[in-house]
VOKOLTI-582951 format. One record per residue (C-alpha): z, y, x. Coordinates in steps of 0.5 Angstrom, whole numbers, padded with zeros to 4 digits, always signed. Layout:
<nodes>
ZYX ...
</nodes>
This chain:
<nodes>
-0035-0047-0036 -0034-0053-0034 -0035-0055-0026 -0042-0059-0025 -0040-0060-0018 -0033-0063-0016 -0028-0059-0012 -0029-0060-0006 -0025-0058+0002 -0028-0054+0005 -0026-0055+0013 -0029-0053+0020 -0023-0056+0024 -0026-0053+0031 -0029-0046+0027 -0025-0043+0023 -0022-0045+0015 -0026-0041+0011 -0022-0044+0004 -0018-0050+0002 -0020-0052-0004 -0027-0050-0009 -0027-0047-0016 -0034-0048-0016 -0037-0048-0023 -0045-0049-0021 -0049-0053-0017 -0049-0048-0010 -0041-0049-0010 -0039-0056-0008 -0042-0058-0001 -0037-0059+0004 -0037-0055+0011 -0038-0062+0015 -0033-0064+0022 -0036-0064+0028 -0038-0071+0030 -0036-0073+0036 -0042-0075+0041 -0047-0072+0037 -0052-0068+0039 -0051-0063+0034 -0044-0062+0030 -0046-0059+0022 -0043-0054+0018 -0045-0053+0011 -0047-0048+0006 -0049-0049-0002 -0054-0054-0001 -0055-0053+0005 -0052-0056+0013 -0052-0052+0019 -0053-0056+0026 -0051-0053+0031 -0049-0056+0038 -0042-0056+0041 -0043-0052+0048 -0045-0046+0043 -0040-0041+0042 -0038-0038+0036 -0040-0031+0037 -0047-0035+0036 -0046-0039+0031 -0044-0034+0026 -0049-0028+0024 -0046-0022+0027 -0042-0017+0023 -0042-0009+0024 -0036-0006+0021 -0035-0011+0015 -0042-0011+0013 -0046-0016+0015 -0054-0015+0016 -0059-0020+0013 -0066-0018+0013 -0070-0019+0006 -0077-0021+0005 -0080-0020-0002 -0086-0024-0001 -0092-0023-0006 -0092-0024-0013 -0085-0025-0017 -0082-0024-0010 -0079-0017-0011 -0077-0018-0019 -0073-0023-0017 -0070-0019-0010 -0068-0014-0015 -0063-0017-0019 -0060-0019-0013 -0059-0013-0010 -0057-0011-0017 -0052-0015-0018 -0050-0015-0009 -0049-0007-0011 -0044-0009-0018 -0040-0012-0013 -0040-0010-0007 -0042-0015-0003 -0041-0014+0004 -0049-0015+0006 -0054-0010+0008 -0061-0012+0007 -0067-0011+0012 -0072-0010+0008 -0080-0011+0009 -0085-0011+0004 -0090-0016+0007 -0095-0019+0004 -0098-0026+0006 -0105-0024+0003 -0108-0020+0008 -0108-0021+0016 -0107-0013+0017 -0099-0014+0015 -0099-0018+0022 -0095-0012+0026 -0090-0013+0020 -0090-0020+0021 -0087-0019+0028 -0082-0014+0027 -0079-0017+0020 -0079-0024+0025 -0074-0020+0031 -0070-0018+0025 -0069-0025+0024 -0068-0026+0030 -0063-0021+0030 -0059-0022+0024 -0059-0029+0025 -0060-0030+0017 -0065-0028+0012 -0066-0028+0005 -0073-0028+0003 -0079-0029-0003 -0085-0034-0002 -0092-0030+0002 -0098-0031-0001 -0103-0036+0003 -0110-0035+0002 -0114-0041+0001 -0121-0038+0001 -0120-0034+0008 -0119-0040+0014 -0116-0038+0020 -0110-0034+0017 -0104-0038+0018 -0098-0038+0013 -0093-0034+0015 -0088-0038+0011 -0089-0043+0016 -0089-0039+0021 -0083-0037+0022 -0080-0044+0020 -0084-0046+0027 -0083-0040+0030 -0075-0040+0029 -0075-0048+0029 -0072-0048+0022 -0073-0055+0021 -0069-0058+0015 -0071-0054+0008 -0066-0057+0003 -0066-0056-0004 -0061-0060-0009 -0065-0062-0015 -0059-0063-0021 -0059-0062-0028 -0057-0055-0030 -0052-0055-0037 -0055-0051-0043 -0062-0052-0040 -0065-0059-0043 -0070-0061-0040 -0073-0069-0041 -0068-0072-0036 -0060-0072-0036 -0056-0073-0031 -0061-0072-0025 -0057-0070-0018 -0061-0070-0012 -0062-0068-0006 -0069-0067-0002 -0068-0066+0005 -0075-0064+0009 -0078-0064+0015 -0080-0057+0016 -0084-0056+0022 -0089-0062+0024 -0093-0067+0021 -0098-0064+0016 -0097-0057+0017 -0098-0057+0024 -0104-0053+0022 -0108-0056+0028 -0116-0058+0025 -0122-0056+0027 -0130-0058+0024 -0133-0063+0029 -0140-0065+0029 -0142-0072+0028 -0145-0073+0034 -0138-0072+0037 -0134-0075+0032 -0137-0082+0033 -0137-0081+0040 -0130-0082+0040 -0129-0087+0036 -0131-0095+0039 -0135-0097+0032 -0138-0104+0032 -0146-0104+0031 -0144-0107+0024 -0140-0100+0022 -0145-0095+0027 -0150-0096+0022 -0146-0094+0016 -0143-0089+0019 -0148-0085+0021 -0151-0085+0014 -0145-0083+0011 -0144-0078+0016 -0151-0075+0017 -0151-0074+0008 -0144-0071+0010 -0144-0062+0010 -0139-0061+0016 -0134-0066+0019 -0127-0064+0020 -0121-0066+0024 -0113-0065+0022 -0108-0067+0026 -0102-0069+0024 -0096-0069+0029 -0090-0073+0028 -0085-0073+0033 -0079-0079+0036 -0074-0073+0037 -0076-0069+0031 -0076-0075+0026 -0069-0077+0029 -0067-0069+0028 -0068-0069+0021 -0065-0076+0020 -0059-0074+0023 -0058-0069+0018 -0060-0072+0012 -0055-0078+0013 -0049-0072+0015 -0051-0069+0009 -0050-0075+0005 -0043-0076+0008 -0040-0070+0008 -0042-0069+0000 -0040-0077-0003 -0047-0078-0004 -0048-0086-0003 -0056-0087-0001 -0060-0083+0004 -0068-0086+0002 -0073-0085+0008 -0080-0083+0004 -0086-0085+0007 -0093-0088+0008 -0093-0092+0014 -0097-0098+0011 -0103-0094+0012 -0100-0089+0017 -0098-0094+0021 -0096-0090+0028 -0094-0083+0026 -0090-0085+0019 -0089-0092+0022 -0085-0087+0027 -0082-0083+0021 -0080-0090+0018 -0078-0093+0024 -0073-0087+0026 -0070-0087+0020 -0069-0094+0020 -0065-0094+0028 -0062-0088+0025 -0058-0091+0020 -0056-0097+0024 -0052-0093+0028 -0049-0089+0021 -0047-0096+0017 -0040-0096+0018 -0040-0090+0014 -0041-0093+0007 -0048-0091+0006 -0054-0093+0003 -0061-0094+0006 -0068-0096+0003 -0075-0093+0004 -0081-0092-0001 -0088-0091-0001 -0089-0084-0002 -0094-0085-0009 -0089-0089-0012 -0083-0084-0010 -0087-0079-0013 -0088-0084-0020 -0080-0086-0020 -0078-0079-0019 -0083-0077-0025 -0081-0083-0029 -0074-0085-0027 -0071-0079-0022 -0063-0081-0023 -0063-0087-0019 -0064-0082-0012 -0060-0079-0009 -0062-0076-0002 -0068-0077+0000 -0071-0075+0008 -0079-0073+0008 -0084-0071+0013 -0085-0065+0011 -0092-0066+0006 -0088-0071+0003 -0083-0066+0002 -0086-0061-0001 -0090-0065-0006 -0083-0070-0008 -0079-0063-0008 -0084-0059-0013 -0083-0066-0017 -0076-0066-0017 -0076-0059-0019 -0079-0061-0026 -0075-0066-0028 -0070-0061-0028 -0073-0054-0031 -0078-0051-0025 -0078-0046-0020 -0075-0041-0024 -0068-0046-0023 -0067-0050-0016 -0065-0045-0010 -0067-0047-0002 -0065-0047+0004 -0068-0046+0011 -0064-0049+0016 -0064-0048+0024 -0059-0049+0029 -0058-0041+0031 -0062-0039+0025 -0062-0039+0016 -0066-0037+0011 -0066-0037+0005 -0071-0038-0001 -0073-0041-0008 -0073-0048-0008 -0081-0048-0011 -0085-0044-0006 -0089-0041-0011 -0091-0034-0012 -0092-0034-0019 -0098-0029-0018 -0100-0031-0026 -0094-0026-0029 -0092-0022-0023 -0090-0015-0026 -0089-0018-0033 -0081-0018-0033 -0081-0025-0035 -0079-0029-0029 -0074-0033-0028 -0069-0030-0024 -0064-0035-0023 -0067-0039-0016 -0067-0033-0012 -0059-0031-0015 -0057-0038-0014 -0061-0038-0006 -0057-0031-0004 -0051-0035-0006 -0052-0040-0001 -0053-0034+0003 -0047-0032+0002 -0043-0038+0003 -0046-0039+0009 -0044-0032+0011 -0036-0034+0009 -0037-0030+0003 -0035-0035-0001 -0030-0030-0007 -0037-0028-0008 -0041-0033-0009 -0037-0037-0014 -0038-0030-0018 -0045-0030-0018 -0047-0036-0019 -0042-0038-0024 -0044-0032-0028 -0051-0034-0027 -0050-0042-0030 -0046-0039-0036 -0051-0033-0038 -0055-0040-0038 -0051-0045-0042 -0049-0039-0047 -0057-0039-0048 -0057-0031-0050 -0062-0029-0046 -0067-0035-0044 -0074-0032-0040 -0080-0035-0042 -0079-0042-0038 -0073-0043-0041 -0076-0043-0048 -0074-0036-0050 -0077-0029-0050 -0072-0026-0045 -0074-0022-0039 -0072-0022-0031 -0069-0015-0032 -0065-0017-0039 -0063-0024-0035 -0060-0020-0030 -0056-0015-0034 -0053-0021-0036 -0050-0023-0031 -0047-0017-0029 -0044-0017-0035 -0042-0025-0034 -0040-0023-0028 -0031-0024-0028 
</nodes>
């Protein structure tokens, strides 16, 4: 099968040398571990459409997940909807090949708030085993005061950068061609800040300085209105610099050319101003290296990336910006049952599809597409080192699908989750 990334070293000079050169033959099998930079506050390490962060005074023995006798220890989270169809055809394909991993597993459910004792032991498990795989917790819209899970542990275990490569996949045609590229999100802020809370109107307009003009219609539009409601969207200087940072390292170190700042900072003038204007100081101090820098305004990136999505190539976005672009991006190249994600931290890495959809609509049916959740535990595994096996998978996983013999609903066929699967194993060299 031909290679769809380029073969790219693989070096961690002040780690260790995982390999020298890549066979990969998929999406997931082309990024570079970066080198340190010298002065920074983090130096990177990479895996399949990912990039760790890790500051230099962290020892090694933090820095990598901890293995007990040959056997590293993950924790799995199934999630709701197609989460545990999808979580078994990658413990069927780890158990084909004796992949050195041995899941944690905890059967939450993000539905119901009487899980929360669950929640809390599947998070130590996090911090425990520094690595974990996971489907996506179903968040209730109808039931306020429950708190996704899903952002909780990015917040809790300060996972801020999700990455999740947008490339267009051979043997699956979609509307675009040649589509490559990558959505680096801020994971722990802005919007999903989960701060709001419903404030009367005589509150709300006490705190505000309305000229006389504005008082009046004002108050009639509020006393017309059923409720009043404030949400708070937090965006920070150092959190902003953080994911800048990454997205630019990111760029380097996989020959991308431009990094593109999306944003709305001509109506959110301080706190995307902010996101805007760090991006902006931080690609002064990176203009030696060759890259690009640009921003766009978030409805018309979201157009651009519907109507014309091969002129991008990274992207760097708060986090509701990221989550809206990352779906889109999604789409031009075959939906969510295609693009892996990665959830990085600077001790901790979490894996999960790309698109954070549940898939409530066909759970139990064995037709969900596999694929995002294979090709998210090849990331996984590159992460842990075990890069032999991650090239098997996921090269056996992009020729079942430019074979074309078992394609699943989504991919305009009859296949189910289990058919596509057994395929694999059988693709696998």
């Amino acid at each position: 099968m031909q290679s769809i990334l380029p073969r790219a070293k693989v070096l961690v000079p002040s780690l260790r040398v995982i390999g020298q050169t890549r066979s990969a033959t998929s999406l997931g099998l082309g990024i570079q571990r970066p080198t340190p930079r010298v002065g920074s506050p983090s130096v990177a390490r990479f895996g399949a459409f990912s990039q760790l962060t890790w500051p230099p005074s962290l020892t090694l023995a933090r820095q990598l997940p901890t293995k007990y006798g040959g056997v590293y220890s993950v924790t799995l989270i199934p999630g709701d909807g197609i989460g545990k169809e999808i979580t078994q055809s990658v413990e069927e394909i780890f158990e084909h090949l004796n992949v050195p991993v041995e899941f944690e597993r905890f059967d939450i459910s993000g539905a119901t708030s009487q899980d929360a004792a669950l929640f809390k032991r599947s998070m130590d498990s996090l911090r425990r085993n520094k690595v974990g795989l996971k489907g996506i917790l179903y968040t209730p819209v109808e039931r306020s005061g429950h708190t996704s899970w899903n952002v909780a542990m990015r917040q809790q275990l300060d996972i801020y950068a999700s990455v999740v490569l947008c490339k267009s996949v051979p043997g699956f045609p979609t509307r675009h061609r040649d589509v490559d590229f990558a959505i680096i999100r801020e994971n722990t802020e802005g919007e999903y800040s989960g701060l709001e809370h419903q404030v009367s109107a005589a509150w709300h307009l006490g705190a505000f300085r309305l000229t006389p003009d504005r008082l009046t219609s004002s108050l009639s539009s509020l006393q017309s209105s059923p409720g009043v409601v404030e949400s708070l969207k937090i965006m920070t200087r150092a959190k902003s610099e953080r994911i800048a940072r990454f997205a630019f390292d990111f760029a380097i170190k996989n020959n991308r050319k431009t990094v593109t700042c999306v944003h709305k900072a001509n109506i959110m003038k301080l706190g995307d101003g902010l996101f805007l204007n760090t991006c902006r100081q931080v690609a002064e101090e990176y203009k030696d290296s060759g890259i690009k820098f640009n921003d766009m305004i978030v409805d018309n990136a979201s157009m651009q990336a519907c109507s014309r999505p091969q002129q991008f190539d990274v992207m760097v976005l708060p986090n509701l910006y990221g989550s809206i672009l990352g779906n889109i991006g999604a789409a031009t190249v075959g939906g969510p049952g295609i693009v892996p994600g990665a959830n990085i931290g600077r001790d901790y890495a979490l894996f999960e599809p790309g698109c954070r959809h549940v898939a409530k609509d066909i759970e139990g049916q064995d037709v969900a597409n596999p694929s995002a959740m294979i090709l998210s535990a090849t990331m996984m595994l590159r992460h842990l080192g075990l890069d032999h096996h991650a090239n098997q998978i996921a090269a056996a996983v992009y020729k079942v699908i430019a074979d074309g013999t078992v394609k699943t609903p989504d991919m305009g066929g009859k296949g189910k989750t289990t058919e596509f699967t057994a395929a694999v194993l059988k693709a696998v060299a």
